[in-house]
Each structure stands twice: as C-alpha cells, then as structure tokens.
N, C-alpha and C positions, 0 to 999 in steps of 0.2 A: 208350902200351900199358901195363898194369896187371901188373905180375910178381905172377907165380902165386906161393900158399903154399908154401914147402920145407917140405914132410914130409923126418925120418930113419927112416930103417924099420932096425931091427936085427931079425936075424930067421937064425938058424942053417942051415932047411934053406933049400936053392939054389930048390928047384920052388916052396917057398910065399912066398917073397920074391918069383921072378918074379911068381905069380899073384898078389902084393898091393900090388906095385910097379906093375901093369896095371889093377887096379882103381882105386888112388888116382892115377896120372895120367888115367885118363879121365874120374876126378871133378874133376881139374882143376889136378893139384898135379904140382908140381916135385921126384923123391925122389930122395934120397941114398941107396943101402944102405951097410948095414954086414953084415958077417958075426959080429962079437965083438965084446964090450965095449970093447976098446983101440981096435979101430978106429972104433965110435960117439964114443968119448970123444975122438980125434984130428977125428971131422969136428966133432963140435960147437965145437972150438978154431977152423976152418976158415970154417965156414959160420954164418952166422943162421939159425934156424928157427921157423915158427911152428908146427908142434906136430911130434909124434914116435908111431911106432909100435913098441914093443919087444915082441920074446918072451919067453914065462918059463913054467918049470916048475918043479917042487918040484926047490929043493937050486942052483936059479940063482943062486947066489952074486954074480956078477961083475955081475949086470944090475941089482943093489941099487947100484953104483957109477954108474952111468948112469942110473939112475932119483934117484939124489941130486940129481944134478949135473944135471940138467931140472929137477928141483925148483928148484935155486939158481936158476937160468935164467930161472925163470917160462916155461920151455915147455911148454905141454899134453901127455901122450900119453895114446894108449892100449895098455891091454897087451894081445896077442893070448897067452890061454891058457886052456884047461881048469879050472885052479886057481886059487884066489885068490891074488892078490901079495898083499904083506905091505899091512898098513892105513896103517903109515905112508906110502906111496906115494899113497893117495888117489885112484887112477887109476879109469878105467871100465876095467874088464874086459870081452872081450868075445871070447866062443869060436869063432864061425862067422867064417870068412876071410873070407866075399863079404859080414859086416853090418863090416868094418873100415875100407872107407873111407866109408864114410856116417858111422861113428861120430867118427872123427875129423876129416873138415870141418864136422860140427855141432860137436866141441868145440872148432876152433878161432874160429868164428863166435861162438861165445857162450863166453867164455876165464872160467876160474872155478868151472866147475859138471863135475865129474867123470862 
C-alpha cells in the first residue's frame, strides 16, 4: 500500500482549515493541522512531511518562524493569503481556498518550482 503525502496545514480560522483539510484529503493527502506556529513547529519535530500549507497576513510575524524552518527542511508549501509573503519565503501564493489543494500536490509532485 503507498502512504499518502502528509500535508501540515497551519491555518488560524477553525472553518477554513476544516474546509482545506477536506479539500487536500480528497486530493489524496494525509493532514496534520495546526492552529499556531508553536504547534506547526512541535509537528514538524513530530512528523515527516512532504509539503505544507500556511496562512499569513500582513504583520504575521510567527509564521516567518515556520516558513524558515520548511525552508531548512526542504519542505514545499503553499501560503494561503490575499497578500504577498515576504520574497524571502519563495512560496506560491495562492488566494482562493478551493485552488489550495491542487496547488499544492502539483508542488509537491514537481518539488522545486514555487
């Protein structure tokens, strides 16, 4: 049997995690949520993952520590926001909830290309 992809989905409100935690397992992935940065940064000590999905908005401070530390990782994500994360991250951006999990089993398929 082939173990599916673990996606970490960090992701603040309750309703848009459920409805993105629903989307990426019926594209075929295994997710972990997190609510806060400390708790993404405890699973990723936890767990392997192949890629990740974080939120962020302007003044997100704490998700530049988890968006480091996937950097060190070599784990893919994608950021779910309105605004752009900072360039150092390198991430796809990507605003609309229902294009998040297509956007991230394409990145983790093809690891490399933001």
């Amino acid at each position: 049997m082939q173990e599916l992809p673990r996606i970490l989905l960090l992701e603040r409100d309750d309703v848009v995690a459920s409805h993105l935690a629903i989307h990426l397992e019926k594209a075929g992935a295994d997710v972990i949520t997190a609510d806060h940065a400390v708790e993404a940064l405890q699973r990723l000590v936890q767990f392997t993952f192949s890629g990740a999905v974080i939120d962020y908005w302007q003044g997100a401070r704490d998700r530049t520590m988890v968006a480091e530390r996937l950097i060190q990782l070599g784990v893919p994500f994608v950021v779910h926001a309105l605004v752009e994360p900072p360039p150092a991250w390198r991430a796809l951006c990507v605003a609309d909830p229902d294009q998040i999990a297509a956007a991230v089993m394409r990145l983790i398929q093809t690891p490399g290309t933001p």
